[in-house]
N, C-alpha and C positions, 0 to 999 in steps of 0.2 A: 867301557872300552878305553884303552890306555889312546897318546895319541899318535899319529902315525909318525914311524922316524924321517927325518925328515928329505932324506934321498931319496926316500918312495915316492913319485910324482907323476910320475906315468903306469897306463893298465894296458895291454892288449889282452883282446878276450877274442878267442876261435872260437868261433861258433853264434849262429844270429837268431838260434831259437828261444825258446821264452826263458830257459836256463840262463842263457850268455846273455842276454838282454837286460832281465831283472836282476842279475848280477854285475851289468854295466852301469846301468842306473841307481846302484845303492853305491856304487863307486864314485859316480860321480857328483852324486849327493856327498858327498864325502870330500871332496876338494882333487880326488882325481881327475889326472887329463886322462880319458878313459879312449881308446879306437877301439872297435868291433868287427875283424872279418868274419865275414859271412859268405858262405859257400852257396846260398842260395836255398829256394823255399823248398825244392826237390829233396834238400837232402833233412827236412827239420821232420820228427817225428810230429809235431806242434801241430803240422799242418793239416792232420788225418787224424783228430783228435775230437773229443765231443767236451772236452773244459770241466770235467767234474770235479766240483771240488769239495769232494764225500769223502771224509777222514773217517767218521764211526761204516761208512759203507767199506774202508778197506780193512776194517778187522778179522783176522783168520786167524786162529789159533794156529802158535810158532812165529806168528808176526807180532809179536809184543812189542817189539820197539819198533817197526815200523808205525805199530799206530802210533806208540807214541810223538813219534816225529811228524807223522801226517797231522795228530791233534793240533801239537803246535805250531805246524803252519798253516791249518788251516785260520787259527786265530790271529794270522798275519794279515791275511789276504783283507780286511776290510783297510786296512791301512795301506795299501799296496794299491786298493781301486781308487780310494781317495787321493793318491799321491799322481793318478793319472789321470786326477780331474774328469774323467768319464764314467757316472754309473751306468749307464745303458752297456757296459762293458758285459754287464752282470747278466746273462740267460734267465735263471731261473736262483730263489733265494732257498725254497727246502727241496727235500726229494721222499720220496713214497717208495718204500720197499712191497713189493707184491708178488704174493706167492699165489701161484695157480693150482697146487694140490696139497694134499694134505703132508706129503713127504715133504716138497717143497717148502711149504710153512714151519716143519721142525728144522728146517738144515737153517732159515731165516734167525728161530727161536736161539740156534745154538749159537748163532754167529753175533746175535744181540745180547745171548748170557755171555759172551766173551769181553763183549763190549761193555757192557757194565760193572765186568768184573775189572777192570783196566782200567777204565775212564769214571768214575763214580763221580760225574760232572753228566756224564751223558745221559742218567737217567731222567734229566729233566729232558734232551734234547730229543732221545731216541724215546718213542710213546709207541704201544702197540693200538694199530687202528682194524677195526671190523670191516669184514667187505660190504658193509651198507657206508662205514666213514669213507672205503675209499673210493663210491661210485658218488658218494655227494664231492669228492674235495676233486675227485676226475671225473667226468659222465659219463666221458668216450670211452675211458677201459669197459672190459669187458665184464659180465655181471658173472663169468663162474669164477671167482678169484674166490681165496680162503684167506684172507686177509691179510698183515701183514705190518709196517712199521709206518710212522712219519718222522723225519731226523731232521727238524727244525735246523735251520741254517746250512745247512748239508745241500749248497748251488751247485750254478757251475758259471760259466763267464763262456763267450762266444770265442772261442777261439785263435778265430782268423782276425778278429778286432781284437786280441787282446796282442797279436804281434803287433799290429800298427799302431795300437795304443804307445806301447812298446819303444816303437824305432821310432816314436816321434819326440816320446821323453827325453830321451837317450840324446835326442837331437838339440831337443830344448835347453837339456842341462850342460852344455856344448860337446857335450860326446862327439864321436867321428864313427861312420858306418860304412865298411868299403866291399862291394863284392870282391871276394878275392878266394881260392884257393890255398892252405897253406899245406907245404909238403915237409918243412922242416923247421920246429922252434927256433934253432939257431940263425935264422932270415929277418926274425925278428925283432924290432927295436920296441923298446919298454923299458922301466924297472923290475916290470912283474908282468908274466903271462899267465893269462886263468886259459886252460883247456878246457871246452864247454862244448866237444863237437860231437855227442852222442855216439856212435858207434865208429865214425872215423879219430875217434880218441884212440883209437888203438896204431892207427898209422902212425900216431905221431908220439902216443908211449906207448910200445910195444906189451910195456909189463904191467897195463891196466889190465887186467882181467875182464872185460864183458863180450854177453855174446848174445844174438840178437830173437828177440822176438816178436814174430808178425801179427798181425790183424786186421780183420778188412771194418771198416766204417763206409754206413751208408748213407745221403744225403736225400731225403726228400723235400718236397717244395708242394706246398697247399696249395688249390687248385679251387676255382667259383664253388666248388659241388661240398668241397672238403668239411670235416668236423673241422674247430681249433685246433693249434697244437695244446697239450697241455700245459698249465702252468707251475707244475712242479719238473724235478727230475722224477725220472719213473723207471727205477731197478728193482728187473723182477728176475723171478726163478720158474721158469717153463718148460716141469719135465724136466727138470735135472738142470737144463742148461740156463745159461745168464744173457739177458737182453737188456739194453737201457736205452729212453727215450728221452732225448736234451731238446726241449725247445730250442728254436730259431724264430725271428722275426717271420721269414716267410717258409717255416716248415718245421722239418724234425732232424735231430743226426739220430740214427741208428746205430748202435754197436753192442759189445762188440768181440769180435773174435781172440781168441789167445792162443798161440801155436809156436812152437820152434819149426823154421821153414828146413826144408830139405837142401834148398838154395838158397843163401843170403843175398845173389844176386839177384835174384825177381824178385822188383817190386809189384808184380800183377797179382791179384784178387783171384783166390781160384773156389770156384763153383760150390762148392760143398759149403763155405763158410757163408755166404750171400745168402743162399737156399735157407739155411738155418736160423739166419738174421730174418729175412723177410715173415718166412713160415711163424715164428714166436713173434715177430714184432706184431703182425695183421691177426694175429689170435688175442694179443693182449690188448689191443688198440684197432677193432674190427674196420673201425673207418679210417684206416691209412691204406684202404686197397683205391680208395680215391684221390690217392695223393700221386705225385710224379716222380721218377726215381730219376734223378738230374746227375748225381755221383755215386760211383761205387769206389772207395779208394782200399789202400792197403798201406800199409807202415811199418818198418821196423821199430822195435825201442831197443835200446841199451839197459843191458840186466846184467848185474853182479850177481858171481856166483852165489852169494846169499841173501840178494834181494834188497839188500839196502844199496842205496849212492854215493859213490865216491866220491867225497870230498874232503881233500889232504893236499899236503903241499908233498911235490913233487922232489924239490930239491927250494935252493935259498931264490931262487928266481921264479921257478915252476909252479901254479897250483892246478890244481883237477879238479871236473864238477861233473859226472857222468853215472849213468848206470841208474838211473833214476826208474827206469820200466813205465808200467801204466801210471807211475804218479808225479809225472815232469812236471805238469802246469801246477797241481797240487805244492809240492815240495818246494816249488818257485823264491819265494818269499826265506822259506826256513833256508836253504840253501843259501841265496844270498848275505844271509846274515852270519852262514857259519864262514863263507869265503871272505868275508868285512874280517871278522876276528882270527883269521889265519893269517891275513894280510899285514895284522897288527904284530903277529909271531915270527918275520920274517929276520929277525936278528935272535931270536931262540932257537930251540931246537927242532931239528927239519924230522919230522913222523913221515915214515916209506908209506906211499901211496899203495904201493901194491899189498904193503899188511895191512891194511884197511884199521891201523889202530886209531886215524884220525875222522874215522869215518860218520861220523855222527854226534 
C-alpha cells in the first residue's frame, strides 16, 4: 500500500455497524483521526444476525466471486479477533452441513461440487461426514439425517459482542463515536466520508442501487431441563428449506429466513417465517422444544442488484461500503481492506459508485 497523501487526516464514517466499525478501526490503525456517527442499534442489520462466518457455506453456483471474496475474508477474520484482543468473541470454530433427506443431501452434494470446483484449497476444509459422524460430533441432532459435510474452520463470532468488541477498539485507538443522525454529506467535516449505512445509504446517495431484504432470527436461551447448545455451527436442509443453529453461551440463535418484504417499513416478524424456523429448527435439534423463546427479531439487509457490495469511491471526498446482504459480519475484514486501498486512490482516478466497476 502506497502512503497516504498527506492531507488525508481525517475519516468520518456513517454508519456504527460491524461494516463502519471494522472499517474505522483499520482506519485508525492507520494514523487516521477517524469519528463514527451512528444512527443507533435499531437501525444495524448486525444486530438480528447469527455471526456466521461460513465462506465455503456461501457457495451457489452464479456466485463465483462472491465466494471468492467471502474465501478471502474469511482468511481475514483470525487477524481481525486477534486485533480485538477477545477470543471469546468467537461462537463457534467449524460448522456441520446436514441434510435430512435424500434430495436434501444431493442439493448439499452439488453446492460442495461447486465449492471445490472454485476453492481447490477447500477440499481439505470441506469433508463429507456420515450420519453416524454427525450424531457422534452432535448427539442432540436428530438421528434421521442422511448426512452431510464438516467445513473445518467455517465459525461464526457472537454478534452483539462482536459490535462492542468493536466500539471499544475504535475507542482505544482514539476514534470518536457519536450517536447522531445524518441527513446530508455536505454537514459533514472530514477529508474523507466512508458511507457504511446499509439501506439508509440510499438517502444520502441516491444513485446507490440496493434494495432490501428481510429475515426473522430467533433467540433461544437453555433452560435446568435443556440438552447443550451445540458446539459447531449447524446448517441444514429440511425438506427443501434452510435452517441454522449458532451456539450462544446461554442458548441458540436460530435462522434464518430470506424474503423481499412487501413493506420496507415493517420491521415486525410475520408468522409464516417463525412457524418454519421453529418447526425445521425442533425436528433437527428435538431438544430445543425445552429451550425458551426470549427473541424473535426481524432485519433488513442491503442487497445490490447483483449480490455483491458496494465498495467504490463516490467522488474525490466520498466512498461507499454497502449492499453486503447476508454476508455484512463475513465481508467485514475484506471490506475494510479494500476501503484502506481506495482511500490510498483519492488523488487517481474517481470509479462511479453506481457502475459497480470498483466493486470488488
Amino acid at each position: 500500500m502506497q502512503p497516504l497523501p498527506s492531507r488525508i487526516e481525517t475519516l468520518t464514517v456513517v454508519g456504527g455497524g460491524v461494516i463502519g466499525l471494522t472499517c474505522a478501526l483499520a482506519a485508525a490503525d492507520a494514523g487516521f483521526s477517524v469519528r463514527v456517527l451512528d444512527a443507533g442499534i435499531g437501525q444495524r442489520a448486525a444486530w438480528v444476525a447469527a455471526g456466521m462466518l461460513g465462506s465455503l457455506g456461501e457457495g451457489h453456483p452464479g456466485e463465483e466471486q462472491l465466494l471468492e471474496m467471502s474465501a478471502s475474508s474469511a482468511r481475514r477474520w483470525p487477524d481481525l479477533v486477534a486485533r480485538l484482543g477477545d477470543p471469546t468473541v468467537m461462537a463457534a470454530a467449524d460448522s456441520l452441513f446436514v441434510a435430512a433427506t435424500a434430495a436434501d443431501a444431493e442439493r448439499l452434494r452439488t453446492l460442495a461440487d461447486f465449492v471445490w470446483a472454485r476453492q481447490p484449497r477447500a477440499h481439505d476444509d470441506l469433508a463429507p461426514v456420515t450420519p453416524a459422524d454427525l450424531r457422534r460430533l452432535e448427539p442432540a441432532l436428530t438421528s434421521r439425517v442422511h448426512g452431510g459435510f464438516r467445513a473445518v474452520g467455517e465459525g461464526a463470532v457472537d454478534n452483539r459482542a462482536l459490535l462492542g468488541r468493536l466500539r471499544d477498539a475504535v475507542v482505544a485507538a482514539g476514534g470518536e463515536i457519536h450517536d447522531r443522525h445524518v441527513e446530508d454529506l455536505a454537514d459533514l467535516d472530514g477529508d474523507q466520508v466512508l458511507v457504511a449505512a446499509g439501506l439508509g445509504t440510499r438517502n444520502l446517495l441516491p444513485d446507490i442501487a440496493v434494495h432490501a431484504v428481510k429475515g426473522e432470527v430467533l433467540r433461544l436461551r437453555a433452560t435446568r431441563w435443556s440438552v447443550p447448545p451445540p458446539t459447531h455451527v449447524v446448517r441444514a436442509r429440511m425438506h427443501g428449506r434452510s435452517v441454522y443453529l449458532v451456539p450462544r453461551a446461554d442458548g441458540i440463535v436460530v435462522g434464518a429466513t430470506q424474503y423481499e418484504p412487501f413493506d420496507e417499513a415493517s420491521r415486525e416478524p410475520e408468522v409464516g417465517g417463525v412457524a418454519d424456523l421453529l418447526t425445521d429448527a425442533t425436528d433437527l435439534m428435538p431438544g430445543l422444544r425445552t429451550y425458551e423463546l426470549v427473541e424473535v427479531g426481524a432485519g433488513l439487509r442491503p442487497v445490490s442488484p447483483d449480490g455483491l457490495p458496494v465498495i467504490a469511491r463516490v467522488d474525490e471526498r466520498v466512498l461507499v461500503a454497502t449492499g453486503h446482504g447476508r454476508n455484512g459480519i463475513l465481508l467485514a475484514p475484506y471490506t475494510a481492506d479494500r476501503v484502506m486501498a481506495l482511500l490510498d486512490t483519492v488523488s487517481g482516478d474517481v470509479t462511479s459508485a453506481a457502475g459497480k466497476k470498483n466493486s470488488c
